[in-house]
PyMOL commands that place a pseudoatom at each C-alpha (Angstrom):
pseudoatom trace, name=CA, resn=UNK, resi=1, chain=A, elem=C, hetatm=0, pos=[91.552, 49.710, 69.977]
pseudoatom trace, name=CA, resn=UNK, resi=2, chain=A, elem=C, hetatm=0, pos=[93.988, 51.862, 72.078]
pseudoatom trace, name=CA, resn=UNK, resi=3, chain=A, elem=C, hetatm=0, pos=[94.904, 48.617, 74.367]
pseudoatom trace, name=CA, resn=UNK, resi=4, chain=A, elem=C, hetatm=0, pos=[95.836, 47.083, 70.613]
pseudoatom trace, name=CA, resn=UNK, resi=5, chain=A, elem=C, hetatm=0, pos=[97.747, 49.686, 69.818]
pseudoatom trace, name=CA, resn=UNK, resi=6, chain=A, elem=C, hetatm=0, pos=[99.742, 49.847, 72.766]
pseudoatom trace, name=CA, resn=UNK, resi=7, chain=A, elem=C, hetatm=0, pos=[99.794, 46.085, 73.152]
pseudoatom trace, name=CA, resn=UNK, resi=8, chain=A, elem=C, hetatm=0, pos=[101.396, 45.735, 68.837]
pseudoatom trace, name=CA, resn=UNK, resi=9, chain=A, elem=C, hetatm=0, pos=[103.710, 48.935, 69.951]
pseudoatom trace, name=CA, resn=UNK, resi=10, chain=A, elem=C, hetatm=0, pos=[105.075, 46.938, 72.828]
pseudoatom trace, name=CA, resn=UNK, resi=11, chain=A, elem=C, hetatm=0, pos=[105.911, 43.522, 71.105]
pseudoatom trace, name=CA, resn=UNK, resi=12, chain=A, elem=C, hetatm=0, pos=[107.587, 46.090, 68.347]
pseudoatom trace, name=CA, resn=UNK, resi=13, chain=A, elem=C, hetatm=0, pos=[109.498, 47.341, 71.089]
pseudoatom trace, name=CA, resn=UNK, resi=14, chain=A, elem=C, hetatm=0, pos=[110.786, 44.013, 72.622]
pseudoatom trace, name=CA, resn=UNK, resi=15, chain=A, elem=C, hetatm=0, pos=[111.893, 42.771, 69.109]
pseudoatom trace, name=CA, resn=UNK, resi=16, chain=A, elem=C, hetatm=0, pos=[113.639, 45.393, 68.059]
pseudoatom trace, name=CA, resn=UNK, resi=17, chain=A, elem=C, hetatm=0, pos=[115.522, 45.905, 71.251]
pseudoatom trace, name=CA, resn=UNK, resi=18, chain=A, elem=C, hetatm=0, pos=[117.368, 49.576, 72.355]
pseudoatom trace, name=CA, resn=UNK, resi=19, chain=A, elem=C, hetatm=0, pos=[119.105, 51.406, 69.500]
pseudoatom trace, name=CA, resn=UNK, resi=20, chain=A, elem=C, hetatm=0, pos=[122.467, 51.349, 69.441]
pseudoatom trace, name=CA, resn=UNK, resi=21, chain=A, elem=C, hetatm=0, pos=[124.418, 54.721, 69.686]
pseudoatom trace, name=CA, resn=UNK, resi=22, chain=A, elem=C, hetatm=0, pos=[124.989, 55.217, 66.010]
pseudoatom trace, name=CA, resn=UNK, resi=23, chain=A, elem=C, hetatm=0, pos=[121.679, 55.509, 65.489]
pseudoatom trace, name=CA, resn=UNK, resi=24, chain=A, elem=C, hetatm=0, pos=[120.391, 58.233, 62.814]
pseudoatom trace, name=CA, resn=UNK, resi=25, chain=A, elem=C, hetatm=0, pos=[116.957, 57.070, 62.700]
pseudoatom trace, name=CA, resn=UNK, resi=26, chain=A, elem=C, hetatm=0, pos=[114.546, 55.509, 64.759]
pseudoatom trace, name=CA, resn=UNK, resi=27, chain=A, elem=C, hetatm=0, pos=[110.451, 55.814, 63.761]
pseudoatom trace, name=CA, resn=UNK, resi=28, chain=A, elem=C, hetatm=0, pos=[108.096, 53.878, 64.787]
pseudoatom trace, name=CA, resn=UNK, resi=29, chain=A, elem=C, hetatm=0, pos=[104.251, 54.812, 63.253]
pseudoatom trace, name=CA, resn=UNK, resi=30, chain=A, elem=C, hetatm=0, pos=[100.848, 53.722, 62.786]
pseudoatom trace, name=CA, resn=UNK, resi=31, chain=A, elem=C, hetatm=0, pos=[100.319, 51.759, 59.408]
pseudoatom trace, name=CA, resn=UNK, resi=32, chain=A, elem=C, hetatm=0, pos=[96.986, 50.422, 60.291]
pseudoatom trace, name=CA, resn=UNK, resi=33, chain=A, elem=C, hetatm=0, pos=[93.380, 51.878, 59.466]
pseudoatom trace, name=CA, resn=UNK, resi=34, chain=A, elem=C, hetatm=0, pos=[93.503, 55.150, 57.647]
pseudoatom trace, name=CA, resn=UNK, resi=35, chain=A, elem=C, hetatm=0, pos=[96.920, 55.588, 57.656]
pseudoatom trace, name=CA, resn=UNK, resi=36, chain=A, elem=C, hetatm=0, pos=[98.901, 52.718, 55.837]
pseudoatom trace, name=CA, resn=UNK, resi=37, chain=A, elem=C, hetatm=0, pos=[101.784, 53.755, 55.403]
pseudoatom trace, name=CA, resn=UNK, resi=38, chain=A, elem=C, hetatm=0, pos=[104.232, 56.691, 57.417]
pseudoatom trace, name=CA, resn=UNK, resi=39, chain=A, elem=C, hetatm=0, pos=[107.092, 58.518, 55.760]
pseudoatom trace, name=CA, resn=UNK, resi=40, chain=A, elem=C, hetatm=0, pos=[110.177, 60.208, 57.120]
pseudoatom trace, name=CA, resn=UNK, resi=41, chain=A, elem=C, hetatm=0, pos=[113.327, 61.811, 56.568]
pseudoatom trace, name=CA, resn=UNK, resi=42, chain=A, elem=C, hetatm=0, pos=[116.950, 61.550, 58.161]
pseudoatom trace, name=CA, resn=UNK, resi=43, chain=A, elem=C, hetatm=0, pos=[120.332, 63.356, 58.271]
pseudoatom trace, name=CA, resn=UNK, resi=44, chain=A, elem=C, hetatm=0, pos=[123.284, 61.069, 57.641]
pseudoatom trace, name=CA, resn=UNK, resi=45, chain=A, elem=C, hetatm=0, pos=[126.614, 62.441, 58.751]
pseudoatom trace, name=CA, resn=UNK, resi=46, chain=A, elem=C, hetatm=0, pos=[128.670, 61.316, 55.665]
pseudoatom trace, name=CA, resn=UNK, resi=47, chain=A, elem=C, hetatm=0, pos=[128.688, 58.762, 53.295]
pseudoatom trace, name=CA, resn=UNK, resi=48, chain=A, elem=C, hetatm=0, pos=[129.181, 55.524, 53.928]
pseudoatom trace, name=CA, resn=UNK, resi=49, chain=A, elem=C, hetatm=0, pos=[127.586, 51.852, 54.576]
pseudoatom trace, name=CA, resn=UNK, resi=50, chain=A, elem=C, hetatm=0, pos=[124.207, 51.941, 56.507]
pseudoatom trace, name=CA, resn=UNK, resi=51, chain=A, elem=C, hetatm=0, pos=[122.146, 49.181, 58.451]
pseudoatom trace, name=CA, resn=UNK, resi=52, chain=A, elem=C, hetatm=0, pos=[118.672, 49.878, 57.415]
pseudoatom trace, name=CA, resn=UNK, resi=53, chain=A, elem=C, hetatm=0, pos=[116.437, 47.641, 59.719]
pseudoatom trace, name=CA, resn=UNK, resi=54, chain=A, elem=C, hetatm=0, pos=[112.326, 47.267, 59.818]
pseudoatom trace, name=CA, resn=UNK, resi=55, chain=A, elem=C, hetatm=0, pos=[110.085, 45.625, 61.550]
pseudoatom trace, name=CA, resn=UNK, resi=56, chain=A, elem=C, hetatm=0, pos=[106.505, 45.516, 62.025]
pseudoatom trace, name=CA, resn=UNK, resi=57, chain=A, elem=C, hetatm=0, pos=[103.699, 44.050, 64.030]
pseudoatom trace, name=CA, resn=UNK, resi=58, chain=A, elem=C, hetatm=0, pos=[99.952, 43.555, 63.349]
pseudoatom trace, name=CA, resn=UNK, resi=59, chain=A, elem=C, hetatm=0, pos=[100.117, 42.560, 59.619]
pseudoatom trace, name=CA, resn=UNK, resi=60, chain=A, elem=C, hetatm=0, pos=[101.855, 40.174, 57.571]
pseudoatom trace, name=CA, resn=UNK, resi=61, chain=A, elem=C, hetatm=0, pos=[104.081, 42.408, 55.270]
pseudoatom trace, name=CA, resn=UNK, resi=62, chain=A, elem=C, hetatm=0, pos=[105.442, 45.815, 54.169]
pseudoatom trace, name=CA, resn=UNK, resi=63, chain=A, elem=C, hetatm=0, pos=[107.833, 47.540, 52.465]
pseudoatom trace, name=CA, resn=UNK, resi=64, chain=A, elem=C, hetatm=0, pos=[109.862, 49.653, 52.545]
pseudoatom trace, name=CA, resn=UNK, resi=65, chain=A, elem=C, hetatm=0, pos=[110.870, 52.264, 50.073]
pseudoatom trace, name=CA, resn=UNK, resi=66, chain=A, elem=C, hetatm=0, pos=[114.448, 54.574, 50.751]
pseudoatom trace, name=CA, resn=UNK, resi=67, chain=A, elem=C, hetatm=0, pos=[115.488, 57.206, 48.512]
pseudoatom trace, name=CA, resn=UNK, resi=68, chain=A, elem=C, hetatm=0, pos=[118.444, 60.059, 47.738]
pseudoatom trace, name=CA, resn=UNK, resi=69, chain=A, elem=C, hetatm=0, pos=[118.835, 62.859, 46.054]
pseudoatom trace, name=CA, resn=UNK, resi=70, chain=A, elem=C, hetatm=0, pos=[122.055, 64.429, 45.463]
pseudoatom trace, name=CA, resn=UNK, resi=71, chain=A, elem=C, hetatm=0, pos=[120.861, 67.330, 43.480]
pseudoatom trace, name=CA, resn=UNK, resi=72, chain=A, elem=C, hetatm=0, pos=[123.015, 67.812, 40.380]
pseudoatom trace, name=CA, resn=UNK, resi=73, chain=A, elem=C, hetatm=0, pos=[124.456, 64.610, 40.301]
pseudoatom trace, name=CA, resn=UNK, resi=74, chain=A, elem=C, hetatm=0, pos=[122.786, 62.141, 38.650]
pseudoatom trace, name=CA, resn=UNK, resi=75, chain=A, elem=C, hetatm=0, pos=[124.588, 59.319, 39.576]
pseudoatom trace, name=CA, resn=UNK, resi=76, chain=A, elem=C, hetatm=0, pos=[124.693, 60.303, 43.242]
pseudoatom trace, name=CA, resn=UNK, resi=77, chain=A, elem=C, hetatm=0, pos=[120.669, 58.671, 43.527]
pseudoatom trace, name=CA, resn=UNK, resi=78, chain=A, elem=C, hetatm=0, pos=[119.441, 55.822, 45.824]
pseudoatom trace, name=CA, resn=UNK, resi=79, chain=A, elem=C, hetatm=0, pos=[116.396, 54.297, 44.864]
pseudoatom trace, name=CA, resn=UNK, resi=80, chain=A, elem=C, hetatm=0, pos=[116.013, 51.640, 47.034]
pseudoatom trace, name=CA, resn=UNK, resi=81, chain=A, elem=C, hetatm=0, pos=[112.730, 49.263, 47.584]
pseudoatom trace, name=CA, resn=UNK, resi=82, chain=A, elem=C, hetatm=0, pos=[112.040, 46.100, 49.601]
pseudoatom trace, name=CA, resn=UNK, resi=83, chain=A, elem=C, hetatm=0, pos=[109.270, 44.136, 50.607]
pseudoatom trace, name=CA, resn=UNK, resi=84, chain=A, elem=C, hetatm=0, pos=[109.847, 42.365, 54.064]
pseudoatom trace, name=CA, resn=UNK, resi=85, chain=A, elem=C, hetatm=0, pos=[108.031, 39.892, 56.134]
pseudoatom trace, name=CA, resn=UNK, resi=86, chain=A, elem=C, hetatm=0, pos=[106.680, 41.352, 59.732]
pseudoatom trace, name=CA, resn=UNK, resi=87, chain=A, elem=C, hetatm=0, pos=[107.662, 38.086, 61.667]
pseudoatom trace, name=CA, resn=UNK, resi=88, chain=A, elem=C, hetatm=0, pos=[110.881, 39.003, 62.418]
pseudoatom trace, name=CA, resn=UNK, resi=89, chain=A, elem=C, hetatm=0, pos=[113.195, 42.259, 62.252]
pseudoatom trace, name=CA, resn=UNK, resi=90, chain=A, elem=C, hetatm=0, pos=[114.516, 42.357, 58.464]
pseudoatom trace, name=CA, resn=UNK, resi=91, chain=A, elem=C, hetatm=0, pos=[117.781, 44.159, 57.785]
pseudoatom trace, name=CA, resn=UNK, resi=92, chain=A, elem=C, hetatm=0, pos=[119.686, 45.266, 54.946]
pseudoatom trace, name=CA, resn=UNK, resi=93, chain=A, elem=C, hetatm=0, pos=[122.885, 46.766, 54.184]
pseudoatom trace, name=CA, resn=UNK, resi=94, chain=A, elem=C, hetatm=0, pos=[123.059, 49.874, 51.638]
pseudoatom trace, name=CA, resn=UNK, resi=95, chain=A, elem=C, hetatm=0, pos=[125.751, 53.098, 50.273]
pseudoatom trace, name=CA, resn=UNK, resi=96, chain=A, elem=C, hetatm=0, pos=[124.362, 56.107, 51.092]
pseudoatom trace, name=CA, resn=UNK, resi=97, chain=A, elem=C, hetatm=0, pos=[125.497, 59.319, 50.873]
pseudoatom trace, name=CA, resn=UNK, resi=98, chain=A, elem=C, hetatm=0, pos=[125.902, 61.907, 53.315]
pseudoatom trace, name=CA, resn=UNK, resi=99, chain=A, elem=C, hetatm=0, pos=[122.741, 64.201, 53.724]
pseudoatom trace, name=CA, resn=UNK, resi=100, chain=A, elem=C, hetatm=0, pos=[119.173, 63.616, 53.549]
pseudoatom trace, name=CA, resn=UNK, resi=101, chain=A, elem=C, hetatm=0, pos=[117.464, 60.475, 52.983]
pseudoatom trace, name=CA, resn=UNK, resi=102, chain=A, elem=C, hetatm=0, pos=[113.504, 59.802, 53.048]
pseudoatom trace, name=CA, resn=UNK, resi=103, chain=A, elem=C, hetatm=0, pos=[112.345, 56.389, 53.919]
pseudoatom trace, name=CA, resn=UNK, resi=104, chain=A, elem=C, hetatm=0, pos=[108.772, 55.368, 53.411]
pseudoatom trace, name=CA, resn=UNK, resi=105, chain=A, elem=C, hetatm=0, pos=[107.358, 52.261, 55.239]
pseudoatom trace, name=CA, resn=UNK, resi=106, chain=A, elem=C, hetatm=0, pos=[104.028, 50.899, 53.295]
pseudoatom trace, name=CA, resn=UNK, resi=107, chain=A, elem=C, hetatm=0, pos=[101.419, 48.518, 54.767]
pseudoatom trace, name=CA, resn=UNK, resi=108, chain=A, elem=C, hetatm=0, pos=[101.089, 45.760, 52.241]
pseudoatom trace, name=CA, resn=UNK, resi=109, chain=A, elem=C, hetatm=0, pos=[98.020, 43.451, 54.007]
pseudoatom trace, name=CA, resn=UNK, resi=110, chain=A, elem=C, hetatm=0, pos=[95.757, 46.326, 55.142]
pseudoatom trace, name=CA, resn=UNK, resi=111, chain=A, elem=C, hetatm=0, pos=[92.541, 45.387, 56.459]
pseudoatom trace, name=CA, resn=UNK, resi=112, chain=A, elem=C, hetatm=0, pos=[90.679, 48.351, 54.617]
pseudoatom trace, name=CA, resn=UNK, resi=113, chain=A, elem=C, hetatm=0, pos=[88.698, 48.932, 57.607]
pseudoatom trace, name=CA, resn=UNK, resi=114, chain=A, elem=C, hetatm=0, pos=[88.388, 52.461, 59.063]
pseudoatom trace, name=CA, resn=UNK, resi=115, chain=A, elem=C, hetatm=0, pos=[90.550, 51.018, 62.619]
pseudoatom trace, name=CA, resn=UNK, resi=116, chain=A, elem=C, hetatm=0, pos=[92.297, 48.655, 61.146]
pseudoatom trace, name=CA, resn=UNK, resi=117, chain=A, elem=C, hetatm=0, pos=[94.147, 45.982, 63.460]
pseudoatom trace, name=CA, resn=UNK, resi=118, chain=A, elem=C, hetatm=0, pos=[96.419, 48.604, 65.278]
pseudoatom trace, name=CA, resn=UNK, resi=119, chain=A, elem=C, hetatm=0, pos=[99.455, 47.254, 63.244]
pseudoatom trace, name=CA, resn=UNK, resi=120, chain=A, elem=C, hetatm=0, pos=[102.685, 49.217, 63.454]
pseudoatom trace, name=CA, resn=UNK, resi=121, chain=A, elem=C, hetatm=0, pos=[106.154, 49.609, 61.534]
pseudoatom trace, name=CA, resn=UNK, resi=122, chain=A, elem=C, hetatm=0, pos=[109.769, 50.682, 62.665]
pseudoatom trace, name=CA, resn=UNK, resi=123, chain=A, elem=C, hetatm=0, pos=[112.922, 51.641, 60.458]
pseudoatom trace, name=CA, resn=UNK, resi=124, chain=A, elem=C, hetatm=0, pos=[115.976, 52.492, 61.820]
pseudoatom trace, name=CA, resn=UNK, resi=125, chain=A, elem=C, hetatm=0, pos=[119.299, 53.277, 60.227]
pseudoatom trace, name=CA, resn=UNK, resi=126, chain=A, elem=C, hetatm=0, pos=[122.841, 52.853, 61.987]
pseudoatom trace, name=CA, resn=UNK, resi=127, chain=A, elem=C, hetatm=0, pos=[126.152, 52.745, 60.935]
pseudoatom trace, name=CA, resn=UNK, resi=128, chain=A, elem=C, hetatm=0, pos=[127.600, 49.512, 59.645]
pseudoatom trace, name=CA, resn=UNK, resi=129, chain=A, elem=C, hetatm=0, pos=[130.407, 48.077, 61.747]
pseudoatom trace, name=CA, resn=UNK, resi=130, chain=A, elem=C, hetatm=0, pos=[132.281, 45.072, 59.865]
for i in range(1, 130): cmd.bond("trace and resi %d" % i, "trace and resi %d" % (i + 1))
show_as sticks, trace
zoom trace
């Protein structure tokens, strides 16, 4: 299972490529086996247009599920979700605020076995350059 793990982690690697320097999130986590789905959090400078861009290997598709809180101000929310295809790197373009966001990246073909198929996911958000 371990040379499956590192073998889907690889391939992840090669299609995503290096992060570029405005980078203010890069994860890359199991969602295979027991533990479907990963989530995280990120600090975003200020608000402003994000890249948000996933990609997984070892299943077919996931999504992924972004969300902000600006507490007080109602309008100030993200609630953002997307199912995406793990053939390819998916990207998407979004307003966010400056501050926290959490990103959750859900396994939506799991095998239900206790190993699973050493499948993995990566979301990364950047700034948006016209």
């Amino acid at each position: 299972m371990a040379a499956l793990e590192q073998g889907n982690r690889t391939k992840l690697d090669e299609v995503l490529g290096v992060p570029v320097s405005d980078t203010y999130l890069d994860v890359t986590e199991a969602i295979s086996g027991r533990m479907t789905s990963f989530l995280t959090r990120a600090s975003l400078p200020a608000s402003g247009t994000y890249v948000i861009t996933t990609a997984c290997i070892g299943t077919t598709n996931a999504r992924l599920v972004l969300s902000q809180r600006k507490p007080g101000n109602a309008s100030g929310q993200v609630d953002f979700s997307e199912a995406f295809a793990c053939a390819e790197p998916s990207s998407r373009t979004l307003d966010l605020h400056g501050g926290d966001v959490t990103v959750d990246v859900i396994n939506l073909s799991p095998d239900g076995s206790t190993w699973g198929t050493g499948a993995f996911a990566n979301v990364r958000i950047t700034s948006w350059k016209p």
